[in-house]
C-alpha positions as CSV (number, residue, x, y, z in Angstrom):
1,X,-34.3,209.7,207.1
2,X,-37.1,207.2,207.7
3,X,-39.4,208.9,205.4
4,X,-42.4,207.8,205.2
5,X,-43.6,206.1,201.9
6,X,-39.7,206.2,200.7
7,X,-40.2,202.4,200.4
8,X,-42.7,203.1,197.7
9,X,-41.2,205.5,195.4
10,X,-40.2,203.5,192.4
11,X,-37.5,205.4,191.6
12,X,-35.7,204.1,193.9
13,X,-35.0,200.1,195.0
14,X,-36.1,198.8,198.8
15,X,-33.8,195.8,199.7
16,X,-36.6,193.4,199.6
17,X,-36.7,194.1,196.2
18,X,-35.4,191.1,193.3
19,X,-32.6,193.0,192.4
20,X,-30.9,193.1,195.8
21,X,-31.4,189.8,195.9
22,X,-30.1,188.9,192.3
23,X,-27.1,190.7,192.7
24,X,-26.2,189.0,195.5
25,X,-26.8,185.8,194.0
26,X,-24.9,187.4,190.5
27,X,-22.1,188.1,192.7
28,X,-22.2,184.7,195.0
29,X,-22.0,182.9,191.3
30,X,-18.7,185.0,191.0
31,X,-17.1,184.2,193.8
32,X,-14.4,181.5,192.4
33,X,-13.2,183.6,189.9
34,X,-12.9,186.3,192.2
35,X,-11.0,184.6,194.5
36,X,-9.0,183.7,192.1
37,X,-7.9,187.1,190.8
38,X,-8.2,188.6,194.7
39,X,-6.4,185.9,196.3
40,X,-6.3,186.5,200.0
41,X,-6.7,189.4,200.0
42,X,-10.4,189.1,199.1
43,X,-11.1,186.2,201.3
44,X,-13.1,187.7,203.5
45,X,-15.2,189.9,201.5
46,X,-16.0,187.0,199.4
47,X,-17.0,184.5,202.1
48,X,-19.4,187.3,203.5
49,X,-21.0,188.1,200.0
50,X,-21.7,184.3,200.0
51,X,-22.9,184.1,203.4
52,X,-25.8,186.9,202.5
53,X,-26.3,185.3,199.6
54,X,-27.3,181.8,201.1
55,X,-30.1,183.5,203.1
56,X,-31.1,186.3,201.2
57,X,-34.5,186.1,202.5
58,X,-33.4,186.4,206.1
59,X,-31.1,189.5,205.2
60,X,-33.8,191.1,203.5
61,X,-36.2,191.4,206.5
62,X,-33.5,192.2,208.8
63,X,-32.5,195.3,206.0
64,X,-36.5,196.1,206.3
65,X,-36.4,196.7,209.8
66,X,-33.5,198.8,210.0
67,X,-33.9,202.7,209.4
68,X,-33.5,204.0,205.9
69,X,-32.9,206.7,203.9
70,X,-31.5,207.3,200.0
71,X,-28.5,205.7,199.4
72,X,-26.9,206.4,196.0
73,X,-25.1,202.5,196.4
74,X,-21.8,203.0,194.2
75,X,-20.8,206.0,196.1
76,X,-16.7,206.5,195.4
77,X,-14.2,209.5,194.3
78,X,-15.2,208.7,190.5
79,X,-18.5,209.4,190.8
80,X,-18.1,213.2,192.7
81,X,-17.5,216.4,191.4
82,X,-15.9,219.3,193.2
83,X,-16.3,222.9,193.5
84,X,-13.3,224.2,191.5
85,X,-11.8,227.9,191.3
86,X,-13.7,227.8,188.2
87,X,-17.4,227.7,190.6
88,X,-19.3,225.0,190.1
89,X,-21.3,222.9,193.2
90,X,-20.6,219.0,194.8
91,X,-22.6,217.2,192.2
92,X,-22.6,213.2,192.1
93,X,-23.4,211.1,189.1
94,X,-24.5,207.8,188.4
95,X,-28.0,207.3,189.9
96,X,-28.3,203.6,188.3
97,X,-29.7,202.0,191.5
98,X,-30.3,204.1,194.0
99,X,-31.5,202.4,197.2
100,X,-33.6,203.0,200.5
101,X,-31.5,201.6,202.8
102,X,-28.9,202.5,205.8
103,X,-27.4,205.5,204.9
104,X,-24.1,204.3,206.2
105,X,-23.4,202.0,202.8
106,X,-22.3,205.0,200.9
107,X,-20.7,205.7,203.7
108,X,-18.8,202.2,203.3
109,X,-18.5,202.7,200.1
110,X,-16.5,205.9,200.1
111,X,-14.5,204.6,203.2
112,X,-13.7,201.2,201.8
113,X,-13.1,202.3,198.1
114,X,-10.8,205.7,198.7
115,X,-9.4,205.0,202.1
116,X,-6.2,203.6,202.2
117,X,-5.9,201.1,205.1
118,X,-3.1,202.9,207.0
119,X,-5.4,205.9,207.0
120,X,-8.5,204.0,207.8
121,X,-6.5,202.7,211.0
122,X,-5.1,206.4,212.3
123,X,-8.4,208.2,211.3
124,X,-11.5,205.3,211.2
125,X,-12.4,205.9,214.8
126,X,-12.6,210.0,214.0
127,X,-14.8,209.7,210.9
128,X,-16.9,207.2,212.3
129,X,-17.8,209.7,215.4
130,X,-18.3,212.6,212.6
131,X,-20.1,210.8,210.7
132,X,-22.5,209.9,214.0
133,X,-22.4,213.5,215.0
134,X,-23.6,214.6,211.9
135,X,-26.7,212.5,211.9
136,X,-27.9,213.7,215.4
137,X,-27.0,217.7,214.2
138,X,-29.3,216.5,211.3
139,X,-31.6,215.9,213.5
140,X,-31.2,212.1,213.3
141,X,-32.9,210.8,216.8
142,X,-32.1,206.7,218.1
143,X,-29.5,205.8,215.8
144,X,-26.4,204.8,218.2
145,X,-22.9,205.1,217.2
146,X,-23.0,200.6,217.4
147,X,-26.3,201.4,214.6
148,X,-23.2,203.4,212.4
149,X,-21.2,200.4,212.9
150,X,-23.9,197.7,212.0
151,X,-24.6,199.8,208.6
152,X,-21.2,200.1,207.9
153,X,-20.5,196.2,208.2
154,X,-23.9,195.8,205.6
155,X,-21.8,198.7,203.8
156,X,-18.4,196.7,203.0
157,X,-20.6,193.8,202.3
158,X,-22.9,195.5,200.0
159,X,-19.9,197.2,198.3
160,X,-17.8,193.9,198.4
161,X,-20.6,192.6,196.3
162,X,-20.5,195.7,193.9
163,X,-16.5,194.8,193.3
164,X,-17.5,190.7,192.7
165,X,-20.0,191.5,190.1
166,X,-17.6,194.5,188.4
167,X,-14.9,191.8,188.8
168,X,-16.3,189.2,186.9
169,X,-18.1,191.3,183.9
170,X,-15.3,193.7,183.7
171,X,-11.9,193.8,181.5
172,X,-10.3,193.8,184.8
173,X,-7.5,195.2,182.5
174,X,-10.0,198.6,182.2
175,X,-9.2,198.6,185.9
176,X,-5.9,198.0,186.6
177,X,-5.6,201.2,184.0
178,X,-7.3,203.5,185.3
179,X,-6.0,202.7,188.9
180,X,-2.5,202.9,187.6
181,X,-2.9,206.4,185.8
182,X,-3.4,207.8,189.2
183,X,-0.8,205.5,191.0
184,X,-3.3,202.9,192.8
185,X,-3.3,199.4,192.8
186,X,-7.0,197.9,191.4
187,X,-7.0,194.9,193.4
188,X,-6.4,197.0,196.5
189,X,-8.8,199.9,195.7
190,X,-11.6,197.1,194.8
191,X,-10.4,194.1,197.2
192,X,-8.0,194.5,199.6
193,X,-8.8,197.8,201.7
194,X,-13.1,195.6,202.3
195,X,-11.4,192.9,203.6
196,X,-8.8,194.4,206.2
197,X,-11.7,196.7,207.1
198,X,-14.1,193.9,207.2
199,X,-11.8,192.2,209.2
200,X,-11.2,194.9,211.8
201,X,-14.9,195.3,212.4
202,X,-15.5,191.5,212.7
203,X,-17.8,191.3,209.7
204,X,-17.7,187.8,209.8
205,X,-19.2,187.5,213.3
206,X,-22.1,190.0,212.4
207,X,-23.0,188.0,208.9
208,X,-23.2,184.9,211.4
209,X,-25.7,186.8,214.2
210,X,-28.1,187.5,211.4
């Protein structure tokens, strides 16, 4: 956490970095045909991957100034392994583009990927203060419960941007398969739970302050 000289490991990608910004503008580019699968329910997370988009540069040095840490960037169910009776450790795969950045986008990620909204209402407030507590037991010093929230709003929008992208260079039918085999809905996995989040958190008002 805060590391210094994380920013310069090229292993991993700062946020000021190209990529960030052409994946936002990948995704931006996306955004009608997105919509147009979404509907509604996608409204929101769209708008705000837009909104980034349009001042990147802006976002960027706000991102810069925030504190940092790894962040694996696509982290979901899929990419985790359990400890079974068989043995075995937590493990997660698919390092692509790991990032320095707030450490609560993966949390964002997980929430707004395996969360089912009705759960995210009766338990979001609980995790949120978990999460917080475990960052101070970590030894994590003058990051406020309000930072947690701040980099989980960057967190819906960074993983929002994630499901445009996968959205338009996907056979969305892929999706819809694999969601169904284990009884989910694709659309609401990759679209729906964001945006009701996002829209519980006021995303909209914090992509306007920046």
């Amino acid at each position: 956490w805060n590391a210094p000289g994380l920013k310069e490991q090229a292993c991993l990608i700062p946020t000021k970095d190209t990529i960030f910004a052409g994946s936002f503008a990948a995704a931006a580019a996306a955004a009608d045909q997105v919509l147009a699968i979404g509907g509604q329910n996608s409204q929101i997370a769209v708008t705000c991957v837009v909104a980034v988009n349009s001042k990147i540069e802006k976002w960027q040095a706000y991102l810069d100034s925030r504190d940092y840490t790894i962040v694996h960037a696509d982290y979901h169910g899929k990419q985790m392994f359990m400890p079974s009776t068989e043995g075995g450790k937590f493990s997660i795969i698919d390092w692509q583009y790991p990032y320095v950045a707030e450490g609560p986008w993966d949390f964002a990620r997980l929430l707004g990927t395996c969360l089912p909204y009705p759960d995210w209402v009766r338990h979001g407030d609980r995790l949120i203060d978990a999460y917080h507590d475990g960052l101070i037991a970590s030894g994590v010093t003058g990051y406020s419960r309000d930072d947690v929230l701040d980099g989980i709003r960057m967190g819906l929008i960074f993983s929002s941007m994630i499901s445009c992208i996968g959205t338009a260079s996907t056979d969305t039918a892929i999706l819809a398969k694999e969601c169904d085999e284990i009884g989910l809905d694709w659309k609401d996995v990759w679209f729906a739970r964001h945006n009701q989040m996002m829209i519980d958190l006021d995303v909209e008002r914090f992509v306007r302050c920046i």
